[in-house]
N, C-alpha and C positions, 0 to 999 in steps of 0.2 A: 504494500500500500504506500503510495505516497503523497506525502503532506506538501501543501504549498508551500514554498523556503524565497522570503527574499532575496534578489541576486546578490549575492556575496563576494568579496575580494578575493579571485583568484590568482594565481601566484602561477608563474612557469618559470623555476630557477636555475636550471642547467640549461648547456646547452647540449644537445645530442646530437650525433650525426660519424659521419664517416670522417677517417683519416684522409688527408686531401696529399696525396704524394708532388701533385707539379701545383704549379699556378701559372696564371698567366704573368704577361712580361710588368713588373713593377709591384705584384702583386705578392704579398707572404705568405709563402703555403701556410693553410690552415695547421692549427697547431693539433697535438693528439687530445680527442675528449675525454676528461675525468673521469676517471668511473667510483661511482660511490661502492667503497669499498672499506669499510670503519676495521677489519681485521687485515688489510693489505697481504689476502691468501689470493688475490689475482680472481674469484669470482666478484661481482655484482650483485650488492646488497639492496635489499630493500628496504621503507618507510611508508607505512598505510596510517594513516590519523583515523581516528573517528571522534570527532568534536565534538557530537552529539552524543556521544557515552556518559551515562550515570558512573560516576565513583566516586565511591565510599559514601553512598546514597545522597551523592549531592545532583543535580536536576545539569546537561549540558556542560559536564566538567572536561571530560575529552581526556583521550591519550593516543599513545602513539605505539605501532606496534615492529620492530625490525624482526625479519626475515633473513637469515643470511645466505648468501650463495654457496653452493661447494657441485662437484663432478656430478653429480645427480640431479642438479638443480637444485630449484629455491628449498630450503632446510625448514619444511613446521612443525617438526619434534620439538625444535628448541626455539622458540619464538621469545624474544625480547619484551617486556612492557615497562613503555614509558609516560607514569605521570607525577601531576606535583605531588603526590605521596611516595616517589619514589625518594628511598635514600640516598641522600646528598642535591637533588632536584631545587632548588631555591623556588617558594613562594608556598601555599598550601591547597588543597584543594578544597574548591570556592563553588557555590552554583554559578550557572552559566560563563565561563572562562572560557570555552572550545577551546581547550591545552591541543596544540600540533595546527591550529588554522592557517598558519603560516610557518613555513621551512626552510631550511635550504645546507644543502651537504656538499664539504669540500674540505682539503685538506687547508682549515685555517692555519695553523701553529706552522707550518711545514717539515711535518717529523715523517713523512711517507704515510701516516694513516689519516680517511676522512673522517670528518669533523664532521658533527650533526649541530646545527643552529636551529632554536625551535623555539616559539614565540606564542601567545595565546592572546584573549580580548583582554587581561584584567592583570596577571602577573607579567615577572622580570622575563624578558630574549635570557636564553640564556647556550651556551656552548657545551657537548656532552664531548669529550673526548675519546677519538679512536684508540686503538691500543689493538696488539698479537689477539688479545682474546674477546676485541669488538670494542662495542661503546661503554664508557665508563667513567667516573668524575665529571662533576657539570660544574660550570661558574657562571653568575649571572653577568649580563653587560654589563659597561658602563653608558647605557645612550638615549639620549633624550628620549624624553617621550614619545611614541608613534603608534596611528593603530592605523596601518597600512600593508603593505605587499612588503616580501622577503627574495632575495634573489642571490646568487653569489658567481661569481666570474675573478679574470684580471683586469682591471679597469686602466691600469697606468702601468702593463704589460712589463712587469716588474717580474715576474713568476710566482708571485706571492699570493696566495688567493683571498680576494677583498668580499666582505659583506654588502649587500646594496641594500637600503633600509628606508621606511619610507616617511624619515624625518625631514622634512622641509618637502619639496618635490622630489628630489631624488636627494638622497642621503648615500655616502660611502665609509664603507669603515673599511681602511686600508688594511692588508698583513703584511709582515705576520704578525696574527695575535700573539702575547705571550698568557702564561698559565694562568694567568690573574682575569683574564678576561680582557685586558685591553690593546686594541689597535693599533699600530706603529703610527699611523694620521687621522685626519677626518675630511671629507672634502662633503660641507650640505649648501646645495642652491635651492635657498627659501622660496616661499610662497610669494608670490606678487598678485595684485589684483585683477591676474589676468588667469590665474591656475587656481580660482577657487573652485574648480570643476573636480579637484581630487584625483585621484590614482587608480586603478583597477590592478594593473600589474607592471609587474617587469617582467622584462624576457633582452637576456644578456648573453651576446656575443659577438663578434670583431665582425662589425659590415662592413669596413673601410681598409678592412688586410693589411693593417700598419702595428700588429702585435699584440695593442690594446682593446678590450672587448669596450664595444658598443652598449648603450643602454637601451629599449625602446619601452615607452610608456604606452598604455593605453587608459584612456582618463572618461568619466562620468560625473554627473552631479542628480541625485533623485535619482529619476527616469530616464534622466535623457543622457545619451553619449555625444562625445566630443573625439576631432582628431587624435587620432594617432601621431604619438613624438619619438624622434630621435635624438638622443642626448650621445654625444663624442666622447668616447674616453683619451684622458690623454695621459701622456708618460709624463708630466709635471703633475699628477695628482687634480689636474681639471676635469671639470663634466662640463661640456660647453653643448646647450641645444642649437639642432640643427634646425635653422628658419623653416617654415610650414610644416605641414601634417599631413596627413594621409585621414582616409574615409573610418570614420568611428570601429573598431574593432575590439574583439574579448578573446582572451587566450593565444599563447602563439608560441613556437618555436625557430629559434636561430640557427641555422645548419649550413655549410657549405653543399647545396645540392647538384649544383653543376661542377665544384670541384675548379674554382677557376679561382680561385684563395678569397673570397669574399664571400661574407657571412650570406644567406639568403632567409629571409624573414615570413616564417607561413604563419596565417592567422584567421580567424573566422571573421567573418565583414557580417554586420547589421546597419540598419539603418541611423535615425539620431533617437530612438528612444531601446534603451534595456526592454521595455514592455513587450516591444516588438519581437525580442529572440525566439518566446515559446512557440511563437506559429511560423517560424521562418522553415524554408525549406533546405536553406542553408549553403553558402558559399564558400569555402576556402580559398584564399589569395595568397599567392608567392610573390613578392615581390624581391626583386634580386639586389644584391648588394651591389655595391662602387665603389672607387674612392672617396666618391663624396657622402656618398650618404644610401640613403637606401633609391634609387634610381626608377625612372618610368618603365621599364620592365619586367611585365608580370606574369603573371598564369592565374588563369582562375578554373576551378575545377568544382563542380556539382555532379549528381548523382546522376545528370544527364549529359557529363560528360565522356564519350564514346568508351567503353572498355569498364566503365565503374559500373561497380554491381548496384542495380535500385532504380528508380526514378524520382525527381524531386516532386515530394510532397508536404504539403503543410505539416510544419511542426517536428518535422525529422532532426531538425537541427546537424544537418552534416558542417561536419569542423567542428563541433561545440565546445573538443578536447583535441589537443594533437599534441605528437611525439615524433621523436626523429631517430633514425637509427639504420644500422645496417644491418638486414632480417636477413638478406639471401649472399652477404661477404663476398661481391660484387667491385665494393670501394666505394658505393654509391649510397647515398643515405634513403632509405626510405621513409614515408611517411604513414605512421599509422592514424587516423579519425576517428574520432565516437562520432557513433549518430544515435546518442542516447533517445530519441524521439521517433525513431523509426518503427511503424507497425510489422510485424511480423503475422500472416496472413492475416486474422480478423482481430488481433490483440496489439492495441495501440500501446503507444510507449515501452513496448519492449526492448528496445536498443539494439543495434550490432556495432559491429566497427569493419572498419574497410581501411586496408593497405593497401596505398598507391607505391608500385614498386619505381626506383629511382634509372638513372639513367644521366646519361651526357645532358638532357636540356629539363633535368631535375625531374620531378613525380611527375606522372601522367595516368593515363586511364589504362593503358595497356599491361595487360597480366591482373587486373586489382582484381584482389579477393576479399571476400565477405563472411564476414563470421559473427552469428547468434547464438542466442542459447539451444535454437533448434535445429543448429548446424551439426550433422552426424557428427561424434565423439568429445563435443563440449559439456562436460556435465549440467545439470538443470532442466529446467525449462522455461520457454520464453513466458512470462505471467505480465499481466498489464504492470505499467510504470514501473516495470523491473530499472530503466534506466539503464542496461546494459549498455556499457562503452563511455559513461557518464564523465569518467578518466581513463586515459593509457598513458603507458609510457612504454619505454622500447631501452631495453638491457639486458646485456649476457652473463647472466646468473649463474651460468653453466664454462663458462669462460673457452666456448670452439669458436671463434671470433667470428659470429652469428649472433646479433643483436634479439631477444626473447619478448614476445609480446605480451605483456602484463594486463590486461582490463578488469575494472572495478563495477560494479553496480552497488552503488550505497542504497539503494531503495531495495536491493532483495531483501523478501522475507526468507531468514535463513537461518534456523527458521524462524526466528521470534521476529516482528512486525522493523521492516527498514533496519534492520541489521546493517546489512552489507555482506557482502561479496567480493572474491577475488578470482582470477583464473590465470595461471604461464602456460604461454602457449609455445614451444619451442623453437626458434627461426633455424632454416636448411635452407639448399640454396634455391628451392622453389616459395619459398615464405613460409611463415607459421605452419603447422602439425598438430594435426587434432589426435595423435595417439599419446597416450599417456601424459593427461594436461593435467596440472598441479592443479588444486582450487581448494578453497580457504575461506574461514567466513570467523567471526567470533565463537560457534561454536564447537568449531574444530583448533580453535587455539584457546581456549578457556578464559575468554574476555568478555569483558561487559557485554551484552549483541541489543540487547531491547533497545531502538532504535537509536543504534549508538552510527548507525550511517558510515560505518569503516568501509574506509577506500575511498574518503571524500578528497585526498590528496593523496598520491604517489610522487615516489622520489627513490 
C-alpha cells in the first residue's frame, strides 16, 4: 500500500560510470570511479536507509542498513545496522528524525577505506569510519546548520575526497578530514535573493575534464521547479556558477558516456511545477559535457524511444531514479531507470526498471531490457504501488568488473505494510540475470519493516 509522501530532497552523491581509457585532444581522461567499499576487500558495499522506521518505538526515527560485498555477492547473513542508538553514533533517537535521508560514501580521511557521511532532519552529519573489518567509530561534524542535499566528489581535484553540503547554496567541506571530524577548508556560496528557490540535489562530477568535479544543482521552491545549475569546481578551493540553467529537473547522474573525458549529465526533465511528476510519462535527458560547461548536446530518451521496452504512458515516470555503470564491461557506462509508475498488465504502479545499454554516442534504445517483478526469475510479484524501480543504483558487489543492478521498492509490502524491498540482479556481458537474484526486505535482515520504507536511498 502506498501513502501519499510529499516530494522530498533527493540526493544522487556518487558519480558512477565506466573507466574512460582515451579522451579527446585537450581533454583529461576520466578518472577511475570510487567504489564504496568501507572494508577495502575490492567488492562493492552497500547502504539502504529507511527513514520511515520506528526505533526504539519512536514514530519516523530511521536507520541505515550496510550490506557488504564478497565473491558471492551482496552478504545478508551479516547485515550492519545503523542508528542514533547505535554505540558511539552522536545524537539520540528522536521521533521523526529520518536518520540516513541524506548520505554520501567516500574515502574522507584518505586511509584506503570509504567513509560513510550520514545526516538526518533533527541530529549532528556525522562520519562513520571505514576500517579491515567495515564501518566503525563515528564523529559528529563541525558544520553549520543545513537541512539540505549531501553529495561527495573532488571538487579542487586535489585527490582528497571533499563533502558537498547544503549550507548556503552549495557548501564544500574540503579533505582530508582528520579523526576529529574536521575538514582541511571550507569553500560556502551563500544565498542571494535570487536562490530563494532552494536545492533539491547534487549530482557531482568533472563536466569540464580539467580534474576537478563539477557540481550540478537542481532547485525548487513549494510546487514549483526552477533551472537546473552548474557550479565549477576549481583547484583554488572555488565553486564558481556557470551563467544560465537548463529546463527544471529531479535526480540525475554524472558519467562519462561517450568516453571523450567529459562528464555527461543524465537527468529526469518535468515541467515548472513538482505537482506535475506523478502523471508524467517521463523523459530522460543526457546532456553532454565540454569545456565549458555542460553544452547544447543532448539525447533524450522515452519509452517510445525505438528499442526501449514500454510505451509512454501517464504516470510511469520513466527516469524518476537513475544510475550509471558498466552492467555488460564493454568500457561503456550504462544507464539503469526506475519507472516506479509503470503498470504492469492491469496493476498500476507497479514499477520496473529498464537498462539502456551504452555505447560510443552514450545510452540508447538498442538492446534495452526491462525488468518487473513479473519478469520470469525476479522474486515477488508485481502488486499495485509496489513502486518497483523507485531507486537503482549500478555496482559490482561481486567485484568480475561487471557493474550489479540493485532496485528498491520502498512501498513493498514485505511483508508488513510499505516495508521495502531490495533485489541484485547480477551484470554479464549481455546485462542483468534473472538467475539467482539476491533480495532483501527488513524481514529477512531483522529490522524494523512496519513501514519503515527501506530502500528509500541506495548508495
Amino acid at each position: 500500500m502506498r501513502r501519499s509522501l510529499p516530494i522530498a530532497i533527493a540526493v544522487t552523491a556518487l558519480v558512477t560510470g565506466a573507466v574512460s581509457s582515451t579522451g579527446t585532444a585537450g581533454a583529461a581522461p576520466a578518472a577511475p570511479v570510487p567504489v564504496t567499499d568501507f572494508n577495502a576487500d575490492g567488492y562493492a558495499d552497500l547502504v539502504l536507509t529507511a527513514p520511515a522506521a520506528t526505533v526504539s518505538g519512536r514514530d519516523d526515527a530511521g536507520y541505515a542498513t550496510v550490506l557488504y560485498g564478497s565473491a558471492a555477492g551482496t552478504d545478508t547473513a551479516h547485515p550492519q545496522v545503523i542508528n542514533r542508538g547505535t554505540p558511539g553514533v552522536p545524537g539520540d533517537v528522536v521521533d521523526y528524525d529520518s536518520f540516513g535521508r541524506t548520505s554520501a560514501a567516500r574515502d574522507f580521511d584518505g586511509d584506503g577505506y570509504t567513509d560513510l557521511a550520514i545526516g538526518s532532519e533533527n541530529g549532528p552529519t556525522f562520519i562513520m569510519w571505514g576500517s579491515a573489518a567495515g564501518l566503525k567509530e563515528a564523529v559528529a561534524l563541525s558544520l553549520p546548520a543545513h537541512n539540505g542535499p549531501m553529495a561527495a566528489g573532488d571538487v579542487n581535484g586535489d585527490g582528497h575526497a571533499d563533502l558537498v553540503v547544503g549550507t548556503g547554496v552549495v557548501g564544500v567541506e574540503f579533505g582530508p578530514f582528520d579523526r576529529s571530524g574536521a575538514s582541511a577548508s571550507r569553500t560556502i556560496v551563500p544565498f542571494d535573493e535570487d536562490d530563494e528557490d532552494g536545492r533539491y540535489d547534487f549530482i557531482v562530477g568533472d563536466v569540464t575534464g580539467d580534474g576537478a568535479d563539477d557540481i550540478v544543482t537542481t532547485h525548487g521552491f513549494e510546487d514549483h521547479g526552477h533551472g537546473t545549475r552548474l557550479w565549477k569546481g576549481g583547484k583554488d578551493n572555488s565553486v564558481t556558477r556557470i551563467p544560465g540553467s537548463i529546463t527544471p529537473s529531479s535526480e540525475g547522474v554524472i558519467a562519462d558516456f561517450d568516453r571523450d573525458g567529459y562528464g555527461d549529465f543524465a537527468t529526469f526533465k518535468f515541467g515548472t511545477s513538482h505537482e506535475d511528476i506523478p502523471n508524467l510519462p517521463g523523459t530522460v535527458e543526457i546532456r553532454f559535457g565540454s569545456p565549458s560547461g555542460l553544452s547544447t548536446r543532448t539525447t533524450k530518451l522515452t519509452q517510445n524511444t525505438p528499442g526501449v521496452p514500454g510505451v509512454n504512458e501517464t504516470g510511469d515516470q520513466f527516469g524518476r531514479a537513475l544510475a550509471a555503470g558498466d552492467v555488460t564491461g564493454d568500457g561503456y557506462p550504462d544507464l539503469a531507470v526506475g519507472v516506479p509508475g509503470e503498470a504492469i498488465g492491469s496493476t498500476r504502479g507497479a514499477g520496473s526498471v529498464v537498462l539502456l545499454k551504452g555505447g560510443p554516442k552514450g545510452p540508447t534504445g538498442s538492446g534495452a531490457l526491462a525488468f518487473s517483478q513479473s519478469t520470469s526469475g525476479v522474486p515477488g510479484a508485481s502488486e499495485r504501488d509496489d513502486q518497483f524501480g523507485e531507486e537503482v543504483l549500478l555496482a559490482d558487489v561481486n567485484n568480475n568488473n561487471r557493474a550489479d543492478l540493485i532496485v528498491a521498492a520502498p512501498w513493498e509490502d514485505a511483508p508488513q505494510v510499505d516495508s521495502g524491498a531490495a533485489w541484485v540482479l547480477r551484470g554479464s556481458k549481455n546485462g542483468p540475470v534473472t538467475k539467482n537474484i539476491a533480495t532483501f526486505n527488513p524481514a529477512s535482515l531483522g529490522t524494523p519493516g512496519l513501514e519503515a520504507r527501506f530502500g528509500s536511498s541506495l548508495r
